[in-house]
PyMOL CGO cylinders between C-alpha atoms (Angstrom):
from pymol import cmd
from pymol.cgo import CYLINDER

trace = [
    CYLINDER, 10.33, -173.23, 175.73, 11.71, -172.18, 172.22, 0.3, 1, 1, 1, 1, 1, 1,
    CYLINDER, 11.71, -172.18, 172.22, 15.60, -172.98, 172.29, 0.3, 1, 1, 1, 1, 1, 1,
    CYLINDER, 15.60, -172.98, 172.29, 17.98, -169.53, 172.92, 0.3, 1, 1, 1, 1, 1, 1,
    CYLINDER, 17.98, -169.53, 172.92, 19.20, -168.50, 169.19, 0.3, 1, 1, 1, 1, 1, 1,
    CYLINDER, 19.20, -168.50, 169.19, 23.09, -168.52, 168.88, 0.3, 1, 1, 1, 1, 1, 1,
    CYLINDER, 23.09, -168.52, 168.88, 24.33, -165.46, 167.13, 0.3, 1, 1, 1, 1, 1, 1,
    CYLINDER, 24.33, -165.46, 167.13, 27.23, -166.15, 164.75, 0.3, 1, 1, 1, 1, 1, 1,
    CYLINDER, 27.23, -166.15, 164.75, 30.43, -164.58, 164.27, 0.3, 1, 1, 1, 1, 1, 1,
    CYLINDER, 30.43, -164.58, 164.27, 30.28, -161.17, 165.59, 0.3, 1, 1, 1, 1, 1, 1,
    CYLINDER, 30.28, -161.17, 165.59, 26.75, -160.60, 165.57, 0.3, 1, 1, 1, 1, 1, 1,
    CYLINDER, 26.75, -160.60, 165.57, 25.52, -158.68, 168.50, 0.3, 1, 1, 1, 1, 1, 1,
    CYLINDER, 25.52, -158.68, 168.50, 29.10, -157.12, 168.47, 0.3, 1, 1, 1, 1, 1, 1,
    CYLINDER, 29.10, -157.12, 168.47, 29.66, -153.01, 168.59, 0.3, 1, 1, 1, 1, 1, 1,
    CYLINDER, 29.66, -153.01, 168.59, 32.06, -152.28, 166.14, 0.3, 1, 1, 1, 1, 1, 1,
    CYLINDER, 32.06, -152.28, 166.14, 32.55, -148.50, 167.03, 0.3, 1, 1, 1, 1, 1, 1,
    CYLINDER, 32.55, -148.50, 167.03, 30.49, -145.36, 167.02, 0.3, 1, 1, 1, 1, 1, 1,
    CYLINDER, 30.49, -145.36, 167.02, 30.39, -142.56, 164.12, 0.3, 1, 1, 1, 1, 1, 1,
    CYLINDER, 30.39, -142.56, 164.12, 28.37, -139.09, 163.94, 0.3, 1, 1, 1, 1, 1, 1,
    CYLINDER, 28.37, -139.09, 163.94, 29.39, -139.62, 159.83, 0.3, 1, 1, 1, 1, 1, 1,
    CYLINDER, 29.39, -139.62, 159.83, 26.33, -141.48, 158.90, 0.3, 1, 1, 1, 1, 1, 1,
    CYLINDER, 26.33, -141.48, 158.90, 23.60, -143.65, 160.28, 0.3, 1, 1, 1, 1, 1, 1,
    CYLINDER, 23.60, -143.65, 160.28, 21.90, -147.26, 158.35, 0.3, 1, 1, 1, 1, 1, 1,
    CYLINDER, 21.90, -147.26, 158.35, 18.67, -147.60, 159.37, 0.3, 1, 1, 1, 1, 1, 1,
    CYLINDER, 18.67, -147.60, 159.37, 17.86, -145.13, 161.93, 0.3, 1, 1, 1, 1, 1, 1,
    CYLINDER, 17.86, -145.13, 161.93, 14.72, -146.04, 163.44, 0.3, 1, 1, 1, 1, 1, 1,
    CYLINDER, 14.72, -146.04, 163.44, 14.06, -148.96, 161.37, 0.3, 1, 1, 1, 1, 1, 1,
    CYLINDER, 14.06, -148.96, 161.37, 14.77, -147.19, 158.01, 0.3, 1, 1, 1, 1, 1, 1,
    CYLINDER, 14.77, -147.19, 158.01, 16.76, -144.22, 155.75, 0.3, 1, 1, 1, 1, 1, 1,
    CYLINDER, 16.76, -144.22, 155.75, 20.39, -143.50, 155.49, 0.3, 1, 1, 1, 1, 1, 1,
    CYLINDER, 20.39, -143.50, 155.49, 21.86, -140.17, 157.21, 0.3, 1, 1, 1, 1, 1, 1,
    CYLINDER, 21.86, -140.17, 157.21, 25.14, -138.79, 156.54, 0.3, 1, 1, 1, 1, 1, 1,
    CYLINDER, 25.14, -138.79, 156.54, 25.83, -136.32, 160.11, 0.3, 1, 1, 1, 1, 1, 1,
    CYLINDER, 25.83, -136.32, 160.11, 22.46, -135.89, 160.97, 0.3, 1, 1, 1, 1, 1, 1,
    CYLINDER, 22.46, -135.89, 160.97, 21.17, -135.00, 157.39, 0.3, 1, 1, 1, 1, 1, 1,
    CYLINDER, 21.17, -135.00, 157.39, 18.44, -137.09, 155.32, 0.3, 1, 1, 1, 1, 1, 1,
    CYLINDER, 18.44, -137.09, 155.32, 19.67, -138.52, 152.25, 0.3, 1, 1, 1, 1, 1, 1,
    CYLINDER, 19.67, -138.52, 152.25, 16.52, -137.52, 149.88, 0.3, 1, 1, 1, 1, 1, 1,
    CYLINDER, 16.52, -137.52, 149.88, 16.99, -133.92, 151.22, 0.3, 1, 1, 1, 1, 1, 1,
    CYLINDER, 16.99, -133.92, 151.22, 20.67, -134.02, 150.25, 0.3, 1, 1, 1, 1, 1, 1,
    CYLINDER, 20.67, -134.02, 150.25, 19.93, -135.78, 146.47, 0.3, 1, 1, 1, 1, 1, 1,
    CYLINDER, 19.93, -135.78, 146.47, 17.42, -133.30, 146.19, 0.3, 1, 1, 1, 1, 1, 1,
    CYLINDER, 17.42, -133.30, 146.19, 19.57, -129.86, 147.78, 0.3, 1, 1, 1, 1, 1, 1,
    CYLINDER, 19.57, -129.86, 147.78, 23.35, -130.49, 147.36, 0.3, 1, 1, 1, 1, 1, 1,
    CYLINDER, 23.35, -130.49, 147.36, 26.00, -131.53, 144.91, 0.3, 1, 1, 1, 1, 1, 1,
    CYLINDER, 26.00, -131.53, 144.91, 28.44, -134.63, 145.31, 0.3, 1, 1, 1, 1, 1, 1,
    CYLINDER, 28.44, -134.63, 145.31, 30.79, -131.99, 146.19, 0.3, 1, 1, 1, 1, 1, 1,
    CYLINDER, 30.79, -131.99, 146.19, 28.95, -130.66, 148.97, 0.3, 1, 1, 1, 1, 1, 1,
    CYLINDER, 28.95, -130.66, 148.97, 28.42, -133.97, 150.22, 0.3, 1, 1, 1, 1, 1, 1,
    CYLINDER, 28.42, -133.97, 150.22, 31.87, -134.89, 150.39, 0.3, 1, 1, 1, 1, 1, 1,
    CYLINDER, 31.87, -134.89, 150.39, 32.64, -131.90, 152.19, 0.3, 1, 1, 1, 1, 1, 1,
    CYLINDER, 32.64, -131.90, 152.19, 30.24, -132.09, 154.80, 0.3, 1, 1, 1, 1, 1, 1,
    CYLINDER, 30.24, -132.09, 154.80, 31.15, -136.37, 155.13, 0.3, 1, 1, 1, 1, 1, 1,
    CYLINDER, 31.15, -136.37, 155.13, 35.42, -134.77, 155.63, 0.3, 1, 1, 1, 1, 1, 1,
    CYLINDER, 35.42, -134.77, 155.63, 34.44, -131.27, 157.74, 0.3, 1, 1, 1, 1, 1, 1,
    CYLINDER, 34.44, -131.27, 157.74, 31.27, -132.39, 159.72, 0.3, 1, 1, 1, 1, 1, 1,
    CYLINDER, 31.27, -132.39, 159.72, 29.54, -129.36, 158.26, 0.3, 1, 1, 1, 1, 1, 1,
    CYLINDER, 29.54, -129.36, 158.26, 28.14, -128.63, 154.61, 0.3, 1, 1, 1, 1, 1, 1,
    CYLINDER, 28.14, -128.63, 154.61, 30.14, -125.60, 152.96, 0.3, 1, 1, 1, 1, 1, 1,
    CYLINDER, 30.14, -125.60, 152.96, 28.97, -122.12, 152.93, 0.3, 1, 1, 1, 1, 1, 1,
    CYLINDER, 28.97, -122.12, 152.93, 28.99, -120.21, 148.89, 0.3, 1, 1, 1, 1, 1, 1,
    CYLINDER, 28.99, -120.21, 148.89, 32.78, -119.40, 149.23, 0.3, 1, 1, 1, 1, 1, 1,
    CYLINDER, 32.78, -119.40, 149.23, 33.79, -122.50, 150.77, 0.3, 1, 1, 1, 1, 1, 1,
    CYLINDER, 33.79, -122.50, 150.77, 32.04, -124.83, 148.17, 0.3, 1, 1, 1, 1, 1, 1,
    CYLINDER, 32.04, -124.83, 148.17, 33.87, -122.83, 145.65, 0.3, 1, 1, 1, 1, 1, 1,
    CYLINDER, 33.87, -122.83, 145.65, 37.34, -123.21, 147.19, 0.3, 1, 1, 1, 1, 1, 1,
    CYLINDER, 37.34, -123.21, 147.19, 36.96, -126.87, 147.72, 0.3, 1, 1, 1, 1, 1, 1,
    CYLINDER, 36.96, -126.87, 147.72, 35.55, -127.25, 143.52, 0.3, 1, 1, 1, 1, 1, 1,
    CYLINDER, 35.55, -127.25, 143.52, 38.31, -125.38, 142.60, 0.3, 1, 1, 1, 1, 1, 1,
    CYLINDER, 38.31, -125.38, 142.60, 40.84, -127.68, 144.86, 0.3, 1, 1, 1, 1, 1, 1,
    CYLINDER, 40.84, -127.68, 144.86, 39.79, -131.19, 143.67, 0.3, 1, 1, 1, 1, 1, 1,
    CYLINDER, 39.79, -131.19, 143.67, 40.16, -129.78, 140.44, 0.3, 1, 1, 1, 1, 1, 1,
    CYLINDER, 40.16, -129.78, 140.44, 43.85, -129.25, 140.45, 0.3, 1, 1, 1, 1, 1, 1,
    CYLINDER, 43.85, -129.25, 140.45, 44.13, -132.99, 141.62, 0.3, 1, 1, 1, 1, 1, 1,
    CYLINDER, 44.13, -132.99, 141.62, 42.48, -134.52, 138.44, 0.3, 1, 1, 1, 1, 1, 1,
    CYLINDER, 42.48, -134.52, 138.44, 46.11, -134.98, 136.60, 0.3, 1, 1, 1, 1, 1, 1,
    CYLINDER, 46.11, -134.98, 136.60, 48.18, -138.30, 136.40, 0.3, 1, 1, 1, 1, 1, 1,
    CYLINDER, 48.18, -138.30, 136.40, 51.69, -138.96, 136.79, 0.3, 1, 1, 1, 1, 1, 1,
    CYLINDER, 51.69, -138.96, 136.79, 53.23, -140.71, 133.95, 0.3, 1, 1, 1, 1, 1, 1,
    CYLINDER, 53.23, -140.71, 133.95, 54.37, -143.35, 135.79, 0.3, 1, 1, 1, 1, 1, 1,
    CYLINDER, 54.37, -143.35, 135.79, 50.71, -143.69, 136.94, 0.3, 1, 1, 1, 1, 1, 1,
    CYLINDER, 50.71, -143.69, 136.94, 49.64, -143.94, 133.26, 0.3, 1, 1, 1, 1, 1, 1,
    CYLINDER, 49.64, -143.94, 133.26, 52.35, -146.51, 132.18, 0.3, 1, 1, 1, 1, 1, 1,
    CYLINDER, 52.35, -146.51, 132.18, 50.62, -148.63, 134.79, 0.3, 1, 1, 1, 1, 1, 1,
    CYLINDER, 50.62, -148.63, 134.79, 47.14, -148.11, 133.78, 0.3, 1, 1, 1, 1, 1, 1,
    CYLINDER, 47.14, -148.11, 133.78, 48.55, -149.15, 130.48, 0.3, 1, 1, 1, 1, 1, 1,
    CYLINDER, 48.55, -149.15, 130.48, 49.47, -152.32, 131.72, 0.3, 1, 1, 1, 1, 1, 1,
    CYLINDER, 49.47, -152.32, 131.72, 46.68, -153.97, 133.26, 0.3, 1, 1, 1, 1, 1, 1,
    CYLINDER, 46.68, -153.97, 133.26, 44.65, -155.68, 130.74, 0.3, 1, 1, 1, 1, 1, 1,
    CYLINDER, 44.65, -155.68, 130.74, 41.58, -154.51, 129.33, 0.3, 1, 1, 1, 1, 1, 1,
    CYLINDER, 41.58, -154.51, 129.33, 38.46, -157.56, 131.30, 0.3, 1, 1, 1, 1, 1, 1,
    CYLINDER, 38.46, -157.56, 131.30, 39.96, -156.23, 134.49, 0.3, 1, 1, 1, 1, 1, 1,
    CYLINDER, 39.96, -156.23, 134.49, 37.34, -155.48, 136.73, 0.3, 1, 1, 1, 1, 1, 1,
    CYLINDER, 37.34, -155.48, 136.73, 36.75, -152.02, 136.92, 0.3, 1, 1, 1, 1, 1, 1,
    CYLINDER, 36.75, -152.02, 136.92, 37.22, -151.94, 140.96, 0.3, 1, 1, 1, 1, 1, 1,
    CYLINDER, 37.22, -151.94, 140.96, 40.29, -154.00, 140.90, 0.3, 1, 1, 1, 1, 1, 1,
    CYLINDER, 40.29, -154.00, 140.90, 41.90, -151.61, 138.12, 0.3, 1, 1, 1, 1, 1, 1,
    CYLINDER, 41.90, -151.61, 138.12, 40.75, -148.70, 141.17, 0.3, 1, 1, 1, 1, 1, 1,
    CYLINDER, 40.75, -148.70, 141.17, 42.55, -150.95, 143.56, 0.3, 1, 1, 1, 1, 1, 1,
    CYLINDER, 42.55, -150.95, 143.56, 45.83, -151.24, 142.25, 0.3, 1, 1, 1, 1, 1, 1,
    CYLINDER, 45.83, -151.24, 142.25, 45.85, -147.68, 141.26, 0.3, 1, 1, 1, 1, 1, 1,
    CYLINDER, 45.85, -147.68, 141.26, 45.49, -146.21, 144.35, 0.3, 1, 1, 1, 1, 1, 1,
    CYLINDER, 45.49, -146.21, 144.35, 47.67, -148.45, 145.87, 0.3, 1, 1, 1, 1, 1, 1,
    CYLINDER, 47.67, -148.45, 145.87, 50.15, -147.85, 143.40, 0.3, 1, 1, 1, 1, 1, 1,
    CYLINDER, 50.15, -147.85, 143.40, 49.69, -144.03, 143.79, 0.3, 1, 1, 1, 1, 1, 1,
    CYLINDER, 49.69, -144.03, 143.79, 50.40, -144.33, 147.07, 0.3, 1, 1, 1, 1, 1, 1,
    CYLINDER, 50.40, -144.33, 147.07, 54.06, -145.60, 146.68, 0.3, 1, 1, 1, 1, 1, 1,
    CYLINDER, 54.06, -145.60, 146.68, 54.63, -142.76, 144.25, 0.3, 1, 1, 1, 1, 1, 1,
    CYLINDER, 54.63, -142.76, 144.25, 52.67, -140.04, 146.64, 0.3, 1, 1, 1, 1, 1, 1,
    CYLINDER, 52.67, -140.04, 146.64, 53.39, -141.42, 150.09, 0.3, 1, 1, 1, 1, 1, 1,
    CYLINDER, 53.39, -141.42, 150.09, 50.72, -140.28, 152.76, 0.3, 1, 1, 1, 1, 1, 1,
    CYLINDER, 50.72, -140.28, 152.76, 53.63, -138.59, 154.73, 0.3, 1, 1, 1, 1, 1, 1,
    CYLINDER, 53.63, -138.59, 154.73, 53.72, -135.86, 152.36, 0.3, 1, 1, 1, 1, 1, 1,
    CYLINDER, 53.72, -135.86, 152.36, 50.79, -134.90, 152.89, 0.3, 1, 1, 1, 1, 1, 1,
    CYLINDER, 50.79, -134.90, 152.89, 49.93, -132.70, 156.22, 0.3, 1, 1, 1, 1, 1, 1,
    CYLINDER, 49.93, -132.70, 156.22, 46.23, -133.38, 156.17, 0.3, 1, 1, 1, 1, 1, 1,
    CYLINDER, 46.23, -133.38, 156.17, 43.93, -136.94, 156.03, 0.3, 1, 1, 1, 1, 1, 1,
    CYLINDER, 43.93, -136.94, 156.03, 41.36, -134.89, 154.41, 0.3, 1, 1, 1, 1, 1, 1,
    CYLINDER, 41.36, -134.89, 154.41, 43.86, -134.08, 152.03, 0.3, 1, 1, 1, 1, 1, 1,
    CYLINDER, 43.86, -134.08, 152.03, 44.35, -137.71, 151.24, 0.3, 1, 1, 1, 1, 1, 1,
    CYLINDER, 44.35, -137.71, 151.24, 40.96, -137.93, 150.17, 0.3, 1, 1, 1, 1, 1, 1,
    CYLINDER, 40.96, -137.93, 150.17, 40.89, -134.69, 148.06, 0.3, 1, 1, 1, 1, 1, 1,
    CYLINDER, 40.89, -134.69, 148.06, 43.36, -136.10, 146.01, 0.3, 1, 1, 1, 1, 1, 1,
    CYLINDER, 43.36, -136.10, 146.01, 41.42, -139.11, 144.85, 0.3, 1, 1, 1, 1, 1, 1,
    CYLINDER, 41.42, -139.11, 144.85, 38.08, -137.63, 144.42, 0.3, 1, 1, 1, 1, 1, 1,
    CYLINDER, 38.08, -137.63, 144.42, 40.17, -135.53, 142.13, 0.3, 1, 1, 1, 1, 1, 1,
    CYLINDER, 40.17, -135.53, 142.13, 41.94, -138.61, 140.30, 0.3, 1, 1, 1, 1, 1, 1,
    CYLINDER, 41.94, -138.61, 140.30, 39.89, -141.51, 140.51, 0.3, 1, 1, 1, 1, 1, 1,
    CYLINDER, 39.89, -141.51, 140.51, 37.85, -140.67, 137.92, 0.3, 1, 1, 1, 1, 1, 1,
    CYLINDER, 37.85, -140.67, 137.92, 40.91, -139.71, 135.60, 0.3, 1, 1, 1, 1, 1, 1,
    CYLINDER, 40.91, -139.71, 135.60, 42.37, -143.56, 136.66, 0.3, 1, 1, 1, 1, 1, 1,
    CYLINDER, 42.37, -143.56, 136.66, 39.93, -145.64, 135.35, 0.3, 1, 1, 1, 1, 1, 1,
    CYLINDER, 39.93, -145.64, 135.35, 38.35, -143.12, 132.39, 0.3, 1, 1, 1, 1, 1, 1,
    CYLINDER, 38.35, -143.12, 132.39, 42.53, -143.16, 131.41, 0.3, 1, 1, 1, 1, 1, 1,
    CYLINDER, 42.53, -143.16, 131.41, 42.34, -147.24, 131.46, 0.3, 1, 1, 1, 1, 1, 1,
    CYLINDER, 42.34, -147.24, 131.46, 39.26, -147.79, 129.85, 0.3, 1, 1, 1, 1, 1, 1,
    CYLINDER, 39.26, -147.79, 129.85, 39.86, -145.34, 127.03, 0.3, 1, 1, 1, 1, 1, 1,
    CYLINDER, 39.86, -145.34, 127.03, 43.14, -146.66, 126.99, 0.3, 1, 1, 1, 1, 1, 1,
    CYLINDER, 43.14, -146.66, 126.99, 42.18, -149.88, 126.11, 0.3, 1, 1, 1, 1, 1, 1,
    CYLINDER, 42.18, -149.88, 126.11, 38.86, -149.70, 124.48, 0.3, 1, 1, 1, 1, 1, 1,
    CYLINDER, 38.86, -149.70, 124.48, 39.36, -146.41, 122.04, 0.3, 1, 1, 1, 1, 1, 1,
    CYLINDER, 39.36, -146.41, 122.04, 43.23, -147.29, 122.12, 0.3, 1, 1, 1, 1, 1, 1,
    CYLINDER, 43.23, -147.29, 122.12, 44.22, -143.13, 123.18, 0.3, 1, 1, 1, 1, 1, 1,
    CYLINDER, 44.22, -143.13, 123.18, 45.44, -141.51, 125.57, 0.3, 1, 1, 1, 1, 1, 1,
    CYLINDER, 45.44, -141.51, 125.57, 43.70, -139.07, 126.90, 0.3, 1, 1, 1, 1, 1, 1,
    CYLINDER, 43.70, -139.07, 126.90, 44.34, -135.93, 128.90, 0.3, 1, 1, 1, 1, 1, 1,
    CYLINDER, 44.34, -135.93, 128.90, 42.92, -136.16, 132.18, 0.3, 1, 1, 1, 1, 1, 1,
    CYLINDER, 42.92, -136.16, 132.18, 42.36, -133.22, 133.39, 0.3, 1, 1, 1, 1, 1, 1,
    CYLINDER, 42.36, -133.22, 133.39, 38.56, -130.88, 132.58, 0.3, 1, 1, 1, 1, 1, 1,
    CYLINDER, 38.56, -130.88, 132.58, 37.10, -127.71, 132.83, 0.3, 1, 1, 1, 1, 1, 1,
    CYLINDER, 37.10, -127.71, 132.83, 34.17, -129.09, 134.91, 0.3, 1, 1, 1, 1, 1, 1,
    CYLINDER, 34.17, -129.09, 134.91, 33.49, -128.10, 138.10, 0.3, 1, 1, 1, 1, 1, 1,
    CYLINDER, 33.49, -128.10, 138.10, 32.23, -131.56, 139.13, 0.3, 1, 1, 1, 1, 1, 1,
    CYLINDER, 32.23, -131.56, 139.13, 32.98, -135.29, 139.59, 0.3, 1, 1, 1, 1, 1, 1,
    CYLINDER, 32.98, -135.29, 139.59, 30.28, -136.22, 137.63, 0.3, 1, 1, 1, 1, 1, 1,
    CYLINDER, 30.28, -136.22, 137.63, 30.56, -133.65, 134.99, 0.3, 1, 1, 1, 1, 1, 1,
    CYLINDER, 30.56, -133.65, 134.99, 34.73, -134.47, 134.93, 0.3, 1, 1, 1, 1, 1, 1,
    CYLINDER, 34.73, -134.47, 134.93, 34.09, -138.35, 134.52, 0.3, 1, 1, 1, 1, 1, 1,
    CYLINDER, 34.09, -138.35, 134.52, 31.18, -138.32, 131.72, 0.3, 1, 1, 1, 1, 1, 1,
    CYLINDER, 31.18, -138.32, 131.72, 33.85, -135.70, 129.65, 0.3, 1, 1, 1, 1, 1, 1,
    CYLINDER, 33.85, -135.70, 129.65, 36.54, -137.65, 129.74, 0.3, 1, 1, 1, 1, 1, 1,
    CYLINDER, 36.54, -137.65, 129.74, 33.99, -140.92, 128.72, 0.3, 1, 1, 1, 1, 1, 1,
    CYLINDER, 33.99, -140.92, 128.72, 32.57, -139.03, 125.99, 0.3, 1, 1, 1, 1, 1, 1,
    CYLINDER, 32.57, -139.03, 125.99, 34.97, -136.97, 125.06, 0.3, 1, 1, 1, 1, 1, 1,
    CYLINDER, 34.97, -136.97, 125.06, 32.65, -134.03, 125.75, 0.3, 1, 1, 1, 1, 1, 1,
    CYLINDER, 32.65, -134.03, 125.75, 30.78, -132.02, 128.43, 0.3, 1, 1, 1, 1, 1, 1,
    CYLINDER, 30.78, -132.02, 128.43, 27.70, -133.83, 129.45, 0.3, 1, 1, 1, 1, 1, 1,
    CYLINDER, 27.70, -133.83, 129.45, 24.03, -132.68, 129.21, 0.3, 1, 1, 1, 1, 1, 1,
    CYLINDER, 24.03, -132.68, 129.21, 22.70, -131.36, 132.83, 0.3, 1, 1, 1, 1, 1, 1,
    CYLINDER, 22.70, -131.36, 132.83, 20.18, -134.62, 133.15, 0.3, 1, 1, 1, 1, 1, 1,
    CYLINDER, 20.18, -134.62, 133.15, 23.34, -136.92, 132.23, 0.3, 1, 1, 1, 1, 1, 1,
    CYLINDER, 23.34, -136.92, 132.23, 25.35, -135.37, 135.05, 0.3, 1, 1, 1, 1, 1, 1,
    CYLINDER, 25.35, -135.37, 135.05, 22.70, -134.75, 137.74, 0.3, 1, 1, 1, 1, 1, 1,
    CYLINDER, 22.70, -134.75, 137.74, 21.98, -138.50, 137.70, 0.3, 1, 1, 1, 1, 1, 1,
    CYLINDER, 21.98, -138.50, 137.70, 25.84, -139.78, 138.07, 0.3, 1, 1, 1, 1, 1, 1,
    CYLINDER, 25.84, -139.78, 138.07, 25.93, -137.01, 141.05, 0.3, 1, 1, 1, 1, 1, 1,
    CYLINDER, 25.93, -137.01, 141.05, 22.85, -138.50, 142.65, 0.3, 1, 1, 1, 1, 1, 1,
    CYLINDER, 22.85, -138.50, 142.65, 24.69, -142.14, 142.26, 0.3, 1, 1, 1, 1, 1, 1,
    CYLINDER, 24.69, -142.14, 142.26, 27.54, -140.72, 143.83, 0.3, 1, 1, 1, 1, 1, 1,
    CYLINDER, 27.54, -140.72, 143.83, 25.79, -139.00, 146.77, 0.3, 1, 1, 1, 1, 1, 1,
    CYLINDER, 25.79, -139.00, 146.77, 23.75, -142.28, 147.28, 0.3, 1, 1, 1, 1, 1, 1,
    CYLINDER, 23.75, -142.28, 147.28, 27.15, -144.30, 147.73, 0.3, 1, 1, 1, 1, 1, 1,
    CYLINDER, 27.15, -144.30, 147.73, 29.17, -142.07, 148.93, 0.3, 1, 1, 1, 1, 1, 1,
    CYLINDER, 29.17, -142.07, 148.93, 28.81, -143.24, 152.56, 0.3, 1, 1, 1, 1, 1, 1,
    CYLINDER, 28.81, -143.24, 152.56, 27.22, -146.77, 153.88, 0.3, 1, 1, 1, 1, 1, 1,
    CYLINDER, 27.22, -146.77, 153.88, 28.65, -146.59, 157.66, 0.3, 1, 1, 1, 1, 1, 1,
    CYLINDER, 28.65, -146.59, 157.66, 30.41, -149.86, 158.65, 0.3, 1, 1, 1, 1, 1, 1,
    CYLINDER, 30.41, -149.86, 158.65, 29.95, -152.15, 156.09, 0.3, 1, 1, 1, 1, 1, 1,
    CYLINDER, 29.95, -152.15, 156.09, 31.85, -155.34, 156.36, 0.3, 1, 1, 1, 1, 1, 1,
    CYLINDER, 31.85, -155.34, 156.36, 34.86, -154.14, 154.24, 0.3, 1, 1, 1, 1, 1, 1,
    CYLINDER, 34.86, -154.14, 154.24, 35.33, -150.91, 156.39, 0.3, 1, 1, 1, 1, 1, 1,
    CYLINDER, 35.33, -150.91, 156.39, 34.90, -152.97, 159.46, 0.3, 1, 1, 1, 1, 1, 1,
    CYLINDER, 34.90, -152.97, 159.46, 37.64, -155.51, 158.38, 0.3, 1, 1, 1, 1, 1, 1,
    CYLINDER, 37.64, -155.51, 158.38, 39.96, -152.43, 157.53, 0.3, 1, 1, 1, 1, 1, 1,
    CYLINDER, 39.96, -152.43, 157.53, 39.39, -151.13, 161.21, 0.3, 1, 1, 1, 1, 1, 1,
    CYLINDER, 39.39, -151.13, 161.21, 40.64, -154.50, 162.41, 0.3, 1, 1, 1, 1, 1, 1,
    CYLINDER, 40.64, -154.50, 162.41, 43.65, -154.37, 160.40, 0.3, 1, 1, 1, 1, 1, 1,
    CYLINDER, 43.65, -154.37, 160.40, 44.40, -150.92, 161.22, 0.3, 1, 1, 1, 1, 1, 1,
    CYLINDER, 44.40, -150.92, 161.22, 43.47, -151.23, 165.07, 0.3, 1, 1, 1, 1, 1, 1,
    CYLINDER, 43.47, -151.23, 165.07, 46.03, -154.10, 165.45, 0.3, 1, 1, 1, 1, 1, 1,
    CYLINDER, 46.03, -154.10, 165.45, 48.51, -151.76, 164.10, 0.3, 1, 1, 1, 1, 1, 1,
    CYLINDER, 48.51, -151.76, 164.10, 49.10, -154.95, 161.22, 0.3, 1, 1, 1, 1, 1, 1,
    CYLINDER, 49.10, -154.95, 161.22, 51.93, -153.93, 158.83, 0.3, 1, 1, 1, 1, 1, 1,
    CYLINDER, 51.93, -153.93, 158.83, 50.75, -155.57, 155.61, 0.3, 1, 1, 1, 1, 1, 1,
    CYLINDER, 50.75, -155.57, 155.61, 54.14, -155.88, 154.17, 0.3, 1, 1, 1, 1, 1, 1,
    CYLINDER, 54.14, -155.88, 154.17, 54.83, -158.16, 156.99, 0.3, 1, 1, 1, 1, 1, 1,
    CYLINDER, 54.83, -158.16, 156.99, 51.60, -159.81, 156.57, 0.3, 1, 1, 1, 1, 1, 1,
    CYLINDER, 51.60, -159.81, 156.57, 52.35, -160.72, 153.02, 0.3, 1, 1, 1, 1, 1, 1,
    CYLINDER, 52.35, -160.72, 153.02, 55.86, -162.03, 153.85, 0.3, 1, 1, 1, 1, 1, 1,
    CYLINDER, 55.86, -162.03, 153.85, 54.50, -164.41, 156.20, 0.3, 1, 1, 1, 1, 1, 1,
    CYLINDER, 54.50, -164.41, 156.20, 52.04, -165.64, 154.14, 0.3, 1, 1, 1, 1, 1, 1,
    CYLINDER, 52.04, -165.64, 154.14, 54.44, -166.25, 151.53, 0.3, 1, 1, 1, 1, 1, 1,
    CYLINDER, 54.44, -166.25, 151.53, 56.96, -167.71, 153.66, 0.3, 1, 1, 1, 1, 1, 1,
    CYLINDER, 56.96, -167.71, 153.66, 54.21, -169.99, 155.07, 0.3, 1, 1, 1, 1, 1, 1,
    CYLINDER, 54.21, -169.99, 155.07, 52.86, -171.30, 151.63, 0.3, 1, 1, 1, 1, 1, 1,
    CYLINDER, 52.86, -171.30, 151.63, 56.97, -172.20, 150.91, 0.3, 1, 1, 1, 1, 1, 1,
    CYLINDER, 56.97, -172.20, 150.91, 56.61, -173.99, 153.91, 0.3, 1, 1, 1, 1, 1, 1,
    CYLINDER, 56.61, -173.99, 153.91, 59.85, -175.03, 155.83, 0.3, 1, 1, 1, 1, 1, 1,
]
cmd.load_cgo(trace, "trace")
């Protein structure tokens, strides 16, 4: 009799249960509520995607139009914002220069003034983009650029302010298909660590206090 196999760390282990999008249904694909992801490459815009991911429900004409107009009023940068894009140095990786902008944005923009999550995430669809096309022209082109576009999309917005120009259709369809493709991935392991964190209620202030205070030791 073949020995039983011992499943490691939380292996086996439900994590939680989400109608936002399914890994591998049925042994394959990727499903974002209930919706194929070739059909939604093929039919929808990042836009659309992202509202449906927030809502639960893809956007009728004049819906879609309200939301494109919305994250577009969220593509500027407060000054403050900029100074610190300024400062962190040019090998950064790209996702760590993300990281400490949004973390810093959210000391100067505090989630309590804001009435709605879905808010929350408007804004930074609307400035990410602007954040790290700000640093990296910043420091490779050595300007300062004006974050904020006539284009109605994410893709379109992020290529302008790269190239300094609108972007041919081709150009932008393919950084909107990147975006719809990982826009949503369920629980991977850095979501499901943030769920811990946030389930035990963990202040991370206090975490980082302790940690320093333990490293000084007694």
């Amino acid at each position: 009799m073949a020995a039983n196999k011992k499943l490691g760390g939380l292996a086996g282990v439900t994590a939680g249960e989400t109608s936002i999008c399914t890994v591998g249904k049925e042994g394959a694909g990727l499903t974002y509520r209930g919706y194929d992801i070739y059909d939604l490459v093929d039919n929808a815009s990042f836009e659309e995607v992202a509202y449906l991911l927030l809502h639960g429900k893809l956007p009728n004409r004049a819906e879609l139009g309200g939301y494109i107009e919305k994250i577009k009023t969220l593509r500027g940068l407060p000054d403050a914002m900029k100074s610190v894009l300024e400062m962190i140095p040019a090998d950064a990786f790209p996702m760590d220069v993300m990281r400490t902008a949004v973390s810093f944005l959210g000391n100067i923009e505090p989630e309590a003034d804001f009435t709605r999550q879905w808010d929350i995430a408007d804004r930074l669809l609307g400035c990410l983009p602007s954040m790290l096309m700000y640093w990296h022209r910043f420091h490779t082109d050595g300007v300062r650029i004006d974050t904020e576009t006539d284009a109605d999309s994410v893709a379109g917005h992020f290529l302008h302010l790269l190239h300094d120009k609108a972007p041919g259709e081709l150009h932008r369809k393919s950084l909107d298909t990147t975006l719809i493709l990982y826009a949503e991935h369920e629980f991977n392991a850095s979501t499901f660590a943030g769920r811990v964190i946030t389930g035990t209620l963990s202040d991370m202030h206090s975490a980082v206090s302790g940690a320093i205070g333990a490293l000084r030791g007694p």
